[in-house]
Structures are given as C-alpha cells and as structure tokens.
N, C-alpha and C positions, 0 to 999 in steps of 0.2 A: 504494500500500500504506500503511495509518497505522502510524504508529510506535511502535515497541513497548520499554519495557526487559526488559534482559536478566535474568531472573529464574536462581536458581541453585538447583541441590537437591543436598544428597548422597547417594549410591544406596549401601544396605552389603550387605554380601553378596556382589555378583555377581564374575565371575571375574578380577575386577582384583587383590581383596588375596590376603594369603596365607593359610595354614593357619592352626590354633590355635598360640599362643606356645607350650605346651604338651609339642610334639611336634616335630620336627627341620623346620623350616622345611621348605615346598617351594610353588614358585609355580605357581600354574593356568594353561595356554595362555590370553592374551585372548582372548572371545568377541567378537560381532559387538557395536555398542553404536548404538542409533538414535538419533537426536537430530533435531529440529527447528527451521526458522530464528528466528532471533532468542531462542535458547536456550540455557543451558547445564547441564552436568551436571558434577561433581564423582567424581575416584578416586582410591582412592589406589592408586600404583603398588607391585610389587612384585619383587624380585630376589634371585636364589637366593644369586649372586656375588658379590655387592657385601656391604662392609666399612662401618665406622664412614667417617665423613667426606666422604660423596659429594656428589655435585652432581648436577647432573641437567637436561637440557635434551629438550625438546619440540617437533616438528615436524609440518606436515602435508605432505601431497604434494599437497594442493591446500586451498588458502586460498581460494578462492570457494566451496569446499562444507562446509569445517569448519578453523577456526581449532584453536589450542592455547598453552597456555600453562602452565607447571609453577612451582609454589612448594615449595620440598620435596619432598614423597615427594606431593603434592597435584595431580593433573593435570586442569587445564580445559579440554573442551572444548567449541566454540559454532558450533550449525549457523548455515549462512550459506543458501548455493543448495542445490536438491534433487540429488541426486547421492551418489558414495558418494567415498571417500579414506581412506587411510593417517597413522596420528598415528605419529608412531616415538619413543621416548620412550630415552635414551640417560644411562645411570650411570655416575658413574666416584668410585673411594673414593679413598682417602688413599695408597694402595698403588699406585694406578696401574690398576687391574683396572676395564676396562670391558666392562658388557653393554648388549644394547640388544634393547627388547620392542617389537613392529609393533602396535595395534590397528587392527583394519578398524573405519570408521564411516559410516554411512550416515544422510545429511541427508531426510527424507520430511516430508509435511504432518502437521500435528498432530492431523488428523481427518480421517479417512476418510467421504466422503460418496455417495451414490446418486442419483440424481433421474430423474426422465420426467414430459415435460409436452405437450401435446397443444394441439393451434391449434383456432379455430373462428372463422368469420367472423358479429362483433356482432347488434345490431340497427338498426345505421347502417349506412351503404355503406364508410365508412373507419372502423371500426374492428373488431379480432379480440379476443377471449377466448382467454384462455390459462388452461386449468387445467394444474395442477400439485400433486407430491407426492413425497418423496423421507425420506431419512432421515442422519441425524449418529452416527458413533463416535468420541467423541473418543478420543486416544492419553493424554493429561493434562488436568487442570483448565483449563476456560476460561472465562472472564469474556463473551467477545462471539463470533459468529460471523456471516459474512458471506457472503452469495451474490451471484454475480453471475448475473443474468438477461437472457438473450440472446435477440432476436429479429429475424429477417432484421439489415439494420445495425443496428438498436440492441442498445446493452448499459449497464446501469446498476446496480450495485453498493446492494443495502438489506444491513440487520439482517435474521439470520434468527433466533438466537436468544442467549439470555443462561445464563449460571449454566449451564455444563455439566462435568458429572465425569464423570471416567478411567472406561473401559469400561463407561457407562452410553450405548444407545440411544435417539435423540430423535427423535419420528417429525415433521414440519413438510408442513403443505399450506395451497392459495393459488389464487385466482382473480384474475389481473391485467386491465385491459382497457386496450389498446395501442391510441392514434387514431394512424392513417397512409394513406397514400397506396394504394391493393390492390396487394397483392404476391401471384406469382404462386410457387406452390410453398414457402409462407411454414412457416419451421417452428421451434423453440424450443429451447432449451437450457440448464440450470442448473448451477452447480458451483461449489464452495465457491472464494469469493475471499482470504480473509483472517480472520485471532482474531487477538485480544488473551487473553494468559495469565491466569491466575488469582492470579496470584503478585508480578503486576506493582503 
C-alpha cells in the first residue's frame, strides 16, 4: 500500500453538535459516521448534562478499525482497517456529573468501484488479450487511484486515474496483453487497490 498523510476536514452540521445557542440546548442521538483508512474527520461533541469545566476523554472499541482522540469538546477520528466500531466519548464537569455518548463508525474504501474484463487468447501461442472496463465513485476528493489487475497468478498494481471529486462518476477502459505460459481456464479480475487523498 503507498503511504499516505493523514488529511483532516471539519464536517458542521451533522448530528454531532447541538441545537441553536438560541433555544434550551438539546443534543441529537449520534448518527452512523463513515470514515476511510488513513483519514480523518473532525466533531465537535455535544452534552445535555455536563457543566462549565469538563474534561472529556475518547475511546474506540477497536483501534484497528478506527482510532480516536479528543481535544476539548473536538473529537478525532481516523479510519484504520475496513470494518465498523464504537468511539465512546465520556464528560465529566467540575460538579462531578458524568455523561457518556456511543458513536457507531464505520471504516469503508474511499471509492466504490465496478469492473468486468474478458480473456482472449493473442496472436502468438503465449500470449492473451485482456479487454477491460469498469467505473470509479469516489466517496471524497482524490489525487490518485489505483487498480490492481489480476490474471491466472499474476497481479500487478498500475495508475488508473488522477484528479477525482466526491460523487463524481469516472468511466476507465483498457486493452492489456499478458505473454505466458497457456493457461487452461484462464480468466481476469480488477478492483480498486489503493488512492492517495486530495488533501494530502
């Protein structure tokens, strides 16, 4: 996998803060929050209970699929592995009075991708044609993205494409020719291996 920094956004709105200052506080049940590896997203927490002078700490119920970490009322977290887990995020004020809020988060790829690719034996005796065609959704801005392309044992990781934006459709097709040995029942397989962010 190449290595990536950890880029950070802040997301306003969603059911992390509270109401308008306006009107009598009241905090929104956390929704589901996605995140992707080597990513992070920024919230700020919110508490019906809690008082002037709290603290606040941050947990996940699995660190190989989503880290966390809190700065104030600021809660970070950073997908790791694909999978899903619990941040539990836990206040206590000056009075003594502790709450404590669960977010569900779920670690997924950053782009959802499609492919089908088809064999054909060349116009040498060892080697196959392989057409190919498929399509990219990213979930957020990305800079790189990368396939890997499978056939019988071989598998070899190219660029598929560059400069892609959040729920924008990118359609990619491809003619490879593959010299080997004849393989019997020979057949192909594509699917997104790895991006680099946009942000990075």
């Amino acid at each position: 996998m190449r290595r990536s920094r950890v880029p950070v956004l802040v997301l306003v709105g969603l059911a992390f803060a509270c109401e308008s200052p306006t009107t009598l506080a009241t905090c929104r049940e956390p929704g589901a929050t996605q995140i992707y590896p080597r990513y992070s997203k920024e919230h700020e927490v919110c508490f019906d209970a809690i008082g002037d002078g709290a603290t606040y700490t941050a947990t996940s119920s699995d660190t190989d699929v989503v880290t966390a970490g809190i700065a104030g009322t600021t809660l970070t977290v950073t997908g790791q592995e694909l999978g899903s887990a619990r941040v539990t995020v836990t206040a206590t004020d000056s009075d003594g009075t502790t709450q404590t809020v669960v977010y569900p988060v779920v670690t997924m790829h950053a782009a959802l991708g499609n492919f089908h690719c088809s064999v054909e034996l060349g116009d040498n005796p060892d080697t196959y044609d392989i057409t190919w065609e498929g399509w990219v959704l990213p979930y957020v801005d990305l800079a790189e993205v990368y396939a890997r392309h499978t056939f019988d044992d071989q598998s070899n990781v190219t660029l598929l494409g560059t400069n892609l934006n959040q729920g924008h459709t990118y359609n990619y097709s491809g003619v490879r020719q593959i010299w080997t040995e004849s393989v019997d029942n020979a057949d192909c397989s594509i699917e997104i291996a790895d991006y680099t962010y946009a942000s990075e």
